[in-house]
N, CA, C and O atoms as a Tinker XYZ file with bonds, in Angstrom:
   372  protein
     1  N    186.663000  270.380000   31.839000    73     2
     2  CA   187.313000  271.487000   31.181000    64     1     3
     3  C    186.238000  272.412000   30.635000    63     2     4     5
     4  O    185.129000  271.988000   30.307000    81     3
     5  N    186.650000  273.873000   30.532000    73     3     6
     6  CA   185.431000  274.687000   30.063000    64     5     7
     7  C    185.871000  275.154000   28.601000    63     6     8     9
     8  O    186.930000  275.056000   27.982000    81     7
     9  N    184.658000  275.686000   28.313000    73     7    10
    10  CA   184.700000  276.268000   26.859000    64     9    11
    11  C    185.645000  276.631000   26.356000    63    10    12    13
    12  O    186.077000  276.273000   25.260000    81    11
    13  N    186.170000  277.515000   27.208000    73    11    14
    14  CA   187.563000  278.672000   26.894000    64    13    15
    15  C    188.724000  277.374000   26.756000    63    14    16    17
    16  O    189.423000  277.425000   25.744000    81    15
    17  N    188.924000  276.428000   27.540000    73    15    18
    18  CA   189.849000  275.584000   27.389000    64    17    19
    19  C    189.769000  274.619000   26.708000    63    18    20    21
    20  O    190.705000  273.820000   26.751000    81    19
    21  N    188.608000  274.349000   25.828000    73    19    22
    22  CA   188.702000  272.968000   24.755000    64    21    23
    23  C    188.972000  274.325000   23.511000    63    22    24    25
    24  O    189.861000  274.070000   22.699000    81    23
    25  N    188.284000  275.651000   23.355000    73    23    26
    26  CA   188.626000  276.129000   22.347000    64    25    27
    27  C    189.926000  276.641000   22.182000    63    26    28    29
    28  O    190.402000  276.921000   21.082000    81    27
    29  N    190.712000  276.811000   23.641000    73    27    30
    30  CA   192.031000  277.030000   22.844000    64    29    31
    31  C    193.041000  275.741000   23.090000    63    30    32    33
    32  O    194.116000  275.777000   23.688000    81    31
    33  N    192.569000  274.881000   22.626000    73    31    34
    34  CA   193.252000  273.382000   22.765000    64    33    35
    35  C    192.759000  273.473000   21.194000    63    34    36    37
    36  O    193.457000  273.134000   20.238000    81    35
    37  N    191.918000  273.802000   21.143000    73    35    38
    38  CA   191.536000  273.346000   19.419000    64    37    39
    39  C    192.492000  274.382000   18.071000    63    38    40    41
    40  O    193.014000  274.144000   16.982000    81    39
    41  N    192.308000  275.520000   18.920000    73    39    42
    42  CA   193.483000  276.687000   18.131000    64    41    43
    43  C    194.939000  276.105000   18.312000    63    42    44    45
    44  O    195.463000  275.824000   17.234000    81    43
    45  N    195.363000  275.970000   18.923000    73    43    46
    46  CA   196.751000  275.107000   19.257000    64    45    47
    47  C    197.183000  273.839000   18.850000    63    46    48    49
    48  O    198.376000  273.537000   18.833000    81    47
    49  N    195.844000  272.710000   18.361000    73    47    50
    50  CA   195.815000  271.764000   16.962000    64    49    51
    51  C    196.719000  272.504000   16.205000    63    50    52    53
    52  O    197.927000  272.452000   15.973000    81    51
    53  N    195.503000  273.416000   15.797000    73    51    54
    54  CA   195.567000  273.747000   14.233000    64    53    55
    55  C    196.923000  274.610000   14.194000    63    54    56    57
    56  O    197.630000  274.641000   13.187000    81    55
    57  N    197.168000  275.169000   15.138000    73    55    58
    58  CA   198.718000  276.078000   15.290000    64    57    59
    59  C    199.456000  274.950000   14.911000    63    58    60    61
    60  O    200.230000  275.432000   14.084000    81    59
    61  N    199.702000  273.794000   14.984000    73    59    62
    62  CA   200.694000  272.891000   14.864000    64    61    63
    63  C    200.923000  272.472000   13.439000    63    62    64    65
    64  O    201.961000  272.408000   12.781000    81    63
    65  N    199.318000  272.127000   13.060000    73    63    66
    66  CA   199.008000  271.576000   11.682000    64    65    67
    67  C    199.119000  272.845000   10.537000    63    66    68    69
    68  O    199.784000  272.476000    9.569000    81    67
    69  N    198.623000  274.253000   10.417000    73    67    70
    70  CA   198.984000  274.853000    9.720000    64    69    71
    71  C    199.993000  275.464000    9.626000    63    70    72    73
    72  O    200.357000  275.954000   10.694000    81    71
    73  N    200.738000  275.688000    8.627000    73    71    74
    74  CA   201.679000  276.662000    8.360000    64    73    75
    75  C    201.476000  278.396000    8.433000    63    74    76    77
    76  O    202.150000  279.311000    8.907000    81    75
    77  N    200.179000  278.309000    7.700000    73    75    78
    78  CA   200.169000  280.168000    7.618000    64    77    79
    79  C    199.265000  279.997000    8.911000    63    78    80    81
    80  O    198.269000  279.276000    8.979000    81    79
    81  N    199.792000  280.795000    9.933000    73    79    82
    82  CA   198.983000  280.828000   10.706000    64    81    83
    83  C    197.665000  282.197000   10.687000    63    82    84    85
    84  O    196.652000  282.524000   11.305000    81    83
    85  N    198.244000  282.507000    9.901000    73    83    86
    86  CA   196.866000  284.164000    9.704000    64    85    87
    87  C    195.313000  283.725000    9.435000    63    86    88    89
    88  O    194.326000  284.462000    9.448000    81    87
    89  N    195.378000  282.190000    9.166000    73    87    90
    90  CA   194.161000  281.776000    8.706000    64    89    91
    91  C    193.241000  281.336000   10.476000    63    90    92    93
    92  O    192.048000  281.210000   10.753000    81    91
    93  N    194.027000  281.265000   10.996000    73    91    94
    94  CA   193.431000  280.931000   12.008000    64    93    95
    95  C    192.962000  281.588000   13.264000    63    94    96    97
    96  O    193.633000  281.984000   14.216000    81    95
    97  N    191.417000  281.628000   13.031000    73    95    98
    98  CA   190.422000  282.931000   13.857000    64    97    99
    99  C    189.494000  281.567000   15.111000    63    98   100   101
   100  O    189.512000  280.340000   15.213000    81    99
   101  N    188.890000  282.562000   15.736000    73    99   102
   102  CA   187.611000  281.777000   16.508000    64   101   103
   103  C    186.591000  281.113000   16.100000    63   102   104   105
   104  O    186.249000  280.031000   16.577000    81   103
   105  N    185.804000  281.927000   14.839000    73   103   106
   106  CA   185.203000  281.927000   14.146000    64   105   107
   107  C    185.076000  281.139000   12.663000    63   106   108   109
   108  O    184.060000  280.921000   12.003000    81   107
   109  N    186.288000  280.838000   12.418000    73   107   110
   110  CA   186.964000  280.357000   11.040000    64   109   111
   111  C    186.402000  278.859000   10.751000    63   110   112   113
   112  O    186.416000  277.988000   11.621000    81   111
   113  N    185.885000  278.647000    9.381000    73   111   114
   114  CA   185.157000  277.138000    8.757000    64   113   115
   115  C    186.765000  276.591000    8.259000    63   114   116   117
   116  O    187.806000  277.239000    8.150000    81   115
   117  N    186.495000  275.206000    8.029000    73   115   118
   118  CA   187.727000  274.599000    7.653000    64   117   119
   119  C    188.091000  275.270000    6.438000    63   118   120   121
   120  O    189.240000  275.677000    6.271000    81   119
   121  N    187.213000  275.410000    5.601000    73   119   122
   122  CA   187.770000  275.950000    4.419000    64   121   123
   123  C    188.207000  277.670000    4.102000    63   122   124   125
   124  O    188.801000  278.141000    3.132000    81   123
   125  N    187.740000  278.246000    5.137000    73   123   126
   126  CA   188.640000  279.558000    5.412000    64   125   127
   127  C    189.932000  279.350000    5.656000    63   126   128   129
   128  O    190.831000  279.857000    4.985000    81   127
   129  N    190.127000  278.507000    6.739000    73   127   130
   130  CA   191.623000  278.332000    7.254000    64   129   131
   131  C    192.243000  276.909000    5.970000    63   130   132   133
   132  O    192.765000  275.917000    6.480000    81   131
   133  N    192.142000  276.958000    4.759000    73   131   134
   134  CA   192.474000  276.164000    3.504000    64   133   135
   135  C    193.148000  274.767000    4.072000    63   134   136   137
   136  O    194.259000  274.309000    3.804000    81   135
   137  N    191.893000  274.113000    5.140000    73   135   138
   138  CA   192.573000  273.016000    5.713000    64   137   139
   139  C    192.392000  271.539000    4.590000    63   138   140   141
   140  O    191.244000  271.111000    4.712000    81   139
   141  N    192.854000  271.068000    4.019000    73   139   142
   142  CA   192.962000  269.847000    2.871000    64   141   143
   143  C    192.465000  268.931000    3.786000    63   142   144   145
   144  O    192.283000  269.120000    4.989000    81   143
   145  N    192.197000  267.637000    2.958000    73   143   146
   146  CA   191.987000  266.103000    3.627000    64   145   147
   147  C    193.043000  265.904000    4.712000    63   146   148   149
   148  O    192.693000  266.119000    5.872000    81   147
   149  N    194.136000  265.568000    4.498000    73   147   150
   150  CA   195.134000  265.431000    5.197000    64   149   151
   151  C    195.171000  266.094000    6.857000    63   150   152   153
   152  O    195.577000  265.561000    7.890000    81   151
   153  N    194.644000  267.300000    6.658000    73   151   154
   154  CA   194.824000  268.658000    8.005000    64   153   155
   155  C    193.612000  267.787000    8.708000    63   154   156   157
   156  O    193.474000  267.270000    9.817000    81   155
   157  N    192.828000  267.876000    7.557000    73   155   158
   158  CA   191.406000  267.455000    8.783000    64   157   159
   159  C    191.584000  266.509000    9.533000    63   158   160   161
   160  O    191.266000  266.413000   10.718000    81   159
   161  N    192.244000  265.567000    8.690000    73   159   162
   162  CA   192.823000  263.992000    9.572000    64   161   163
   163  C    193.133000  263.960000   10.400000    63   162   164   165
   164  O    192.566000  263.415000   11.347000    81   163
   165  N    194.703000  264.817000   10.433000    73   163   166
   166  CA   195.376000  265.375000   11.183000    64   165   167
   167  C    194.735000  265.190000   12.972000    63   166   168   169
   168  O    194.829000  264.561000   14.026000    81   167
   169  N    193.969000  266.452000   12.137000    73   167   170
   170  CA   193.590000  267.697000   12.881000    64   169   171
   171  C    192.138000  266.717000   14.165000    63   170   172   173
   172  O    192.068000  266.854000   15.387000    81   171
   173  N    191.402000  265.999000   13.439000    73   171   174
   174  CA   190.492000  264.926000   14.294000    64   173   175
   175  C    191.178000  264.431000   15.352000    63   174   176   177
   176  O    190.912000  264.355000   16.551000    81   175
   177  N    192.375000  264.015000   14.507000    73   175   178
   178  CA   192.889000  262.633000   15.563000    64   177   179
   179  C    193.415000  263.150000   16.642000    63   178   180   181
   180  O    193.190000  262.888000   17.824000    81   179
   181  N    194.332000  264.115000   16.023000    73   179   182
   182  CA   195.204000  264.934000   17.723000    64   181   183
   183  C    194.165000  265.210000   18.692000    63   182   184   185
   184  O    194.373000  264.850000   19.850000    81   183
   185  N    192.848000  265.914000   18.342000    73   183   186
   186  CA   191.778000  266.157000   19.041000    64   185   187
   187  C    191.273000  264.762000   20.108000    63   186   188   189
   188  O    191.176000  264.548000   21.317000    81   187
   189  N    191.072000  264.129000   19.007000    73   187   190
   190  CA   190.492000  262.675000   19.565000    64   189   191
   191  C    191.661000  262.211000   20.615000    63   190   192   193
   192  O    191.481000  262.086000   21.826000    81   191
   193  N    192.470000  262.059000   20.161000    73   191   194
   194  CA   193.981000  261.657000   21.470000    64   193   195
   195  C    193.652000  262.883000   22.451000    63   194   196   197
   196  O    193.121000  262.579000   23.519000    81   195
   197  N    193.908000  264.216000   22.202000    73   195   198
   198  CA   193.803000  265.401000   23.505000    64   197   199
   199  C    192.956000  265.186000   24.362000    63   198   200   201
   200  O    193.384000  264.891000   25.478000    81   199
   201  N    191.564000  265.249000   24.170000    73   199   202
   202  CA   190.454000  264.634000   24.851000    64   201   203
   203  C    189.769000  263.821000   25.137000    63   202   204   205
   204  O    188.635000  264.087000   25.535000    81   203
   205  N    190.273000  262.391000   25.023000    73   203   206
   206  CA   189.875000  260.856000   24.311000    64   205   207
   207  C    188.586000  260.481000   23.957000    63   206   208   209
   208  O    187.981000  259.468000   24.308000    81   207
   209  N    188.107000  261.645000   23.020000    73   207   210
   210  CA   187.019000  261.272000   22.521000    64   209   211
   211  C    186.798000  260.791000   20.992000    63   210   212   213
   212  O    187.837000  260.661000   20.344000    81   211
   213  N    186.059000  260.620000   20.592000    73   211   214
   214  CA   186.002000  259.924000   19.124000    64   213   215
   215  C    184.836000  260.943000   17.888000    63   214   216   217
   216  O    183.623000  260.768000   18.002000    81   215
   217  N    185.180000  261.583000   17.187000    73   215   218
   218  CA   184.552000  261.941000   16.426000    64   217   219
   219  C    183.420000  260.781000   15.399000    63   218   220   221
   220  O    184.007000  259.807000   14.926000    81   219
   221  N    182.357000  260.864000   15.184000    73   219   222
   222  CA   181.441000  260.028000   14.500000    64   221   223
   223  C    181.617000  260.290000   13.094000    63   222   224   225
   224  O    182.050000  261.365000   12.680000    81   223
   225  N    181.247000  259.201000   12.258000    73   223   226
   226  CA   182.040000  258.868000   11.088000    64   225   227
   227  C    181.139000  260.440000    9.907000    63   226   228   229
   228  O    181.616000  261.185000    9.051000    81   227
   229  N    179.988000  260.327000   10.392000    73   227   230
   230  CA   179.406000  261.954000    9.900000    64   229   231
   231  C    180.055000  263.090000    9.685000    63   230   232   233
   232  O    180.051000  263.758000    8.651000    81   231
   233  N    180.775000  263.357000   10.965000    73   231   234
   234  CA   180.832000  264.565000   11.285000    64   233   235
   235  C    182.669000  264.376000   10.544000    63   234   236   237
   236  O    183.119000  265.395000   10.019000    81   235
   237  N    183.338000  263.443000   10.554000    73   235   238
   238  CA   184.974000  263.328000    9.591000    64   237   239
   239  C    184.304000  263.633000    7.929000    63   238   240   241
   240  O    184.735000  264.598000    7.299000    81   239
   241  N    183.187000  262.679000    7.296000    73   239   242
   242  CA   182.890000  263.092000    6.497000    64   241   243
   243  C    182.516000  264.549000    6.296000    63   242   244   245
   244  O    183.536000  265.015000    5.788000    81   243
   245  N    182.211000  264.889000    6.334000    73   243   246
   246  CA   181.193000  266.554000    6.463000    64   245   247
   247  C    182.273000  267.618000    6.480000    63   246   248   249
   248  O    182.191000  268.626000    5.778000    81   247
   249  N    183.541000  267.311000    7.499000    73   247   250
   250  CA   184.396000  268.322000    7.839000    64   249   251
   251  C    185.177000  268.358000    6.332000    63   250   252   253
   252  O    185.461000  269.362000    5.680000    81   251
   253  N    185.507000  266.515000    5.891000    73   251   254
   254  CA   185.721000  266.795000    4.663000    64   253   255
   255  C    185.391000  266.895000    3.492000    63   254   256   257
   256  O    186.309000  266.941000    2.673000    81   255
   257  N    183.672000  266.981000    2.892000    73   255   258
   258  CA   183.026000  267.108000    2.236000    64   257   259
   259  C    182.524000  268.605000    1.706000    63   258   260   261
   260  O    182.286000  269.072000    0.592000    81   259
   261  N    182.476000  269.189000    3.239000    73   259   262
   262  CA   181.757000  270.862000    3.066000    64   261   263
   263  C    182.616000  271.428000    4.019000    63   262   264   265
   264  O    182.234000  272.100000    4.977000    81   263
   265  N    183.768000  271.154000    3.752000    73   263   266
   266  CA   184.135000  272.363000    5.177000    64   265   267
   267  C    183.696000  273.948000    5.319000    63   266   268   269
   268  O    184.011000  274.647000    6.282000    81   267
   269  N    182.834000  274.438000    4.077000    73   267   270
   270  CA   182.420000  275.970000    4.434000    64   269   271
   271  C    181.642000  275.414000    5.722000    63   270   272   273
   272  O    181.766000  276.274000    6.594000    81   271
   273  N    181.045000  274.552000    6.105000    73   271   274
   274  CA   180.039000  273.996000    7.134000    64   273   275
   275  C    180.891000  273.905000    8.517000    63   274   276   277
   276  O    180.390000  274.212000    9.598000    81   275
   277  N    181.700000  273.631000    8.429000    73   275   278
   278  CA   182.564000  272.527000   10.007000    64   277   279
   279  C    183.613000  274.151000   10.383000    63   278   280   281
   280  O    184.555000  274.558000    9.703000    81   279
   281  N    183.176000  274.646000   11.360000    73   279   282
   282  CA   184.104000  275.892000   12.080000    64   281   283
   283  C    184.679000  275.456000   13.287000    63   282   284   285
   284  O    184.196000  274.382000   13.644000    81   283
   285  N    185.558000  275.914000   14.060000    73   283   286
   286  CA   186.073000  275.742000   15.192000    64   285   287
   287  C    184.774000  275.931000   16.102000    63   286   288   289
   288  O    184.938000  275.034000   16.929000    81   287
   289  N    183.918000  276.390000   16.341000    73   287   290
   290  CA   182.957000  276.731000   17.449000    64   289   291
   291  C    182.566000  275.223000   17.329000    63   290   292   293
   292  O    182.778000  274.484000   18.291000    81   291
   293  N    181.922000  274.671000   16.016000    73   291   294
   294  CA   181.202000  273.420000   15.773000    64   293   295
   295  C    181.795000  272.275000   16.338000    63   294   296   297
   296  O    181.209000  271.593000   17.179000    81   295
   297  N    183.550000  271.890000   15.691000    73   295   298
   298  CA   184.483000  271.406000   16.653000    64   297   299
   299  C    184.109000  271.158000   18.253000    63   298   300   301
   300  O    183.618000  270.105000   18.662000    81   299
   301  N    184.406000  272.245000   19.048000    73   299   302
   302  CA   184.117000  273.035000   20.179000    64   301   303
   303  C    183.096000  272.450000   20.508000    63   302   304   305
   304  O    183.174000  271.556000   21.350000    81   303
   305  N    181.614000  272.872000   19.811000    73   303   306
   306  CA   180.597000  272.117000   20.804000    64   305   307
   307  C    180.469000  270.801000   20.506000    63   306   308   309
   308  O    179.726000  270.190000   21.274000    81   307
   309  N    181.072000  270.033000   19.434000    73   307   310
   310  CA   181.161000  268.279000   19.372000    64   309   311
   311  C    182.062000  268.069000   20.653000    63   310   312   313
   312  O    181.570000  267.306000   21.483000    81   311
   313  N    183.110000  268.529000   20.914000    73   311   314
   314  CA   183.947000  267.944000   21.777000    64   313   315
   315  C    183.119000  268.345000   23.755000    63   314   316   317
   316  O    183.045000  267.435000   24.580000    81   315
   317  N    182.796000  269.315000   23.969000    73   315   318
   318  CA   181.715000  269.829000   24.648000    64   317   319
   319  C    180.626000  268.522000   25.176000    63   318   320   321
   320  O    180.467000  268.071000   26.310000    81   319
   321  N    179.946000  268.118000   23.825000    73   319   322
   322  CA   178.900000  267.140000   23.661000    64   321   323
   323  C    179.656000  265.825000   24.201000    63   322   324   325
   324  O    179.214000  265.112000   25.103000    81   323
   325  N    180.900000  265.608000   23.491000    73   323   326
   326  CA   181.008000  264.438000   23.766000    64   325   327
   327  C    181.537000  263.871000   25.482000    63   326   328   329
   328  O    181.521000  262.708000   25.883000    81   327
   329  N    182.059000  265.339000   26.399000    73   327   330
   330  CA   182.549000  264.829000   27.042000    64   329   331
   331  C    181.711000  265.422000   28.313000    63   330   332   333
   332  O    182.297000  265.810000   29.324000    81   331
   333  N    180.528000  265.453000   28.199000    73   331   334
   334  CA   179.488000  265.572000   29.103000    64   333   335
   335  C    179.783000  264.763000   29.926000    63   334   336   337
   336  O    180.583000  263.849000   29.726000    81   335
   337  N    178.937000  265.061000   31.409000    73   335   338
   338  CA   179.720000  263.904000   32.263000    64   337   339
   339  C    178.604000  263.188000   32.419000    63   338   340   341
   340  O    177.616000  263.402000   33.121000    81   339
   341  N    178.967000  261.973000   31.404000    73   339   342
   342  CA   178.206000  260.558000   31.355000    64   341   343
   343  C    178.301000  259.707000   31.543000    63   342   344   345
   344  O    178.648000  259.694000   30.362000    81   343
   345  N    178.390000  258.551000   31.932000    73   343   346
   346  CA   178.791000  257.604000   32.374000    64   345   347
   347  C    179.895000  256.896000   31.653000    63   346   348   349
   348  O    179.810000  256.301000   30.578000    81   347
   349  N    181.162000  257.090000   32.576000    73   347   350
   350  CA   182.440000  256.659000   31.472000    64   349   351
   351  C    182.889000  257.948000   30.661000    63   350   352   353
   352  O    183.862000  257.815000   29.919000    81   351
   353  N    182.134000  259.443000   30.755000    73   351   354
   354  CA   182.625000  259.904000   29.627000    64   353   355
   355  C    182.781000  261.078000   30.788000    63   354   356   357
   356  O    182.152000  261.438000   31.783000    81   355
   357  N    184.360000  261.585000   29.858000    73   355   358
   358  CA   184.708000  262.917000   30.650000    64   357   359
   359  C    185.955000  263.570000   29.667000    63   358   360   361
   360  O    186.699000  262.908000   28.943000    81   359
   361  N    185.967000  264.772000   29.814000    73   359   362
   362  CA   187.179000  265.613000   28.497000    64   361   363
   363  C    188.757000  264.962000   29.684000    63   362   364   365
   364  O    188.687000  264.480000   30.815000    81   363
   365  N    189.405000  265.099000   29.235000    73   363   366
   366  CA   190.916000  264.864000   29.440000    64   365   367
   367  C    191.122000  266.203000   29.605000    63   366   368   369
   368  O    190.644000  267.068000   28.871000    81   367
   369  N    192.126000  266.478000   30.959000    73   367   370
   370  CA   192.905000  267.866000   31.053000    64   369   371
   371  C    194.017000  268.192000   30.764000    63   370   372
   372  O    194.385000  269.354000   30.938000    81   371
């Protein structure tokens, strides 16, 4: 899958999980789009099921520690990273 299609798999998460949707840009950190503990949870796991990959226990902390830090692009290139084609590893379509 390419760029354009894990990032709007990732906008379409968050379409589900937020309510106001005005918060949600290309560009946008978790804490622009006022995503709580809960969203981020959310928001990992559907990811992790969409593409069967696994976020590292860092990067759940961090999203919920500093989300001015964790944006959809960042998302984007973790999921990118993870589903390089490596042995056993590939994005889900």
């Amino acid at each position: 899958m390419d760029r354009e299609g894990v990032t709007q798999r990732v906008l379409d998460a968050l379409g589900i999980i937020l309510v106001d949707k005005s918060h949600i840009r290309d560009n946008a950190t978790f804490a622009e789009m006022l995503l709580d503990d809960d969203d981020v949870q959310r928001l990992l796991e559907r990811l992790e099921e969409t593409f069967g990959c696994q976020f590292p226990q860092r990067v759940r902390e961090s999203a919920r520690k500093r989300p001015d830090r964790v944006s959809v692009p960042v998302i984007v290139d973790l999921i990118m990273l993870m589903g390089r084609d490596l042995p056993g590893r590939r994005l889900r379509r």
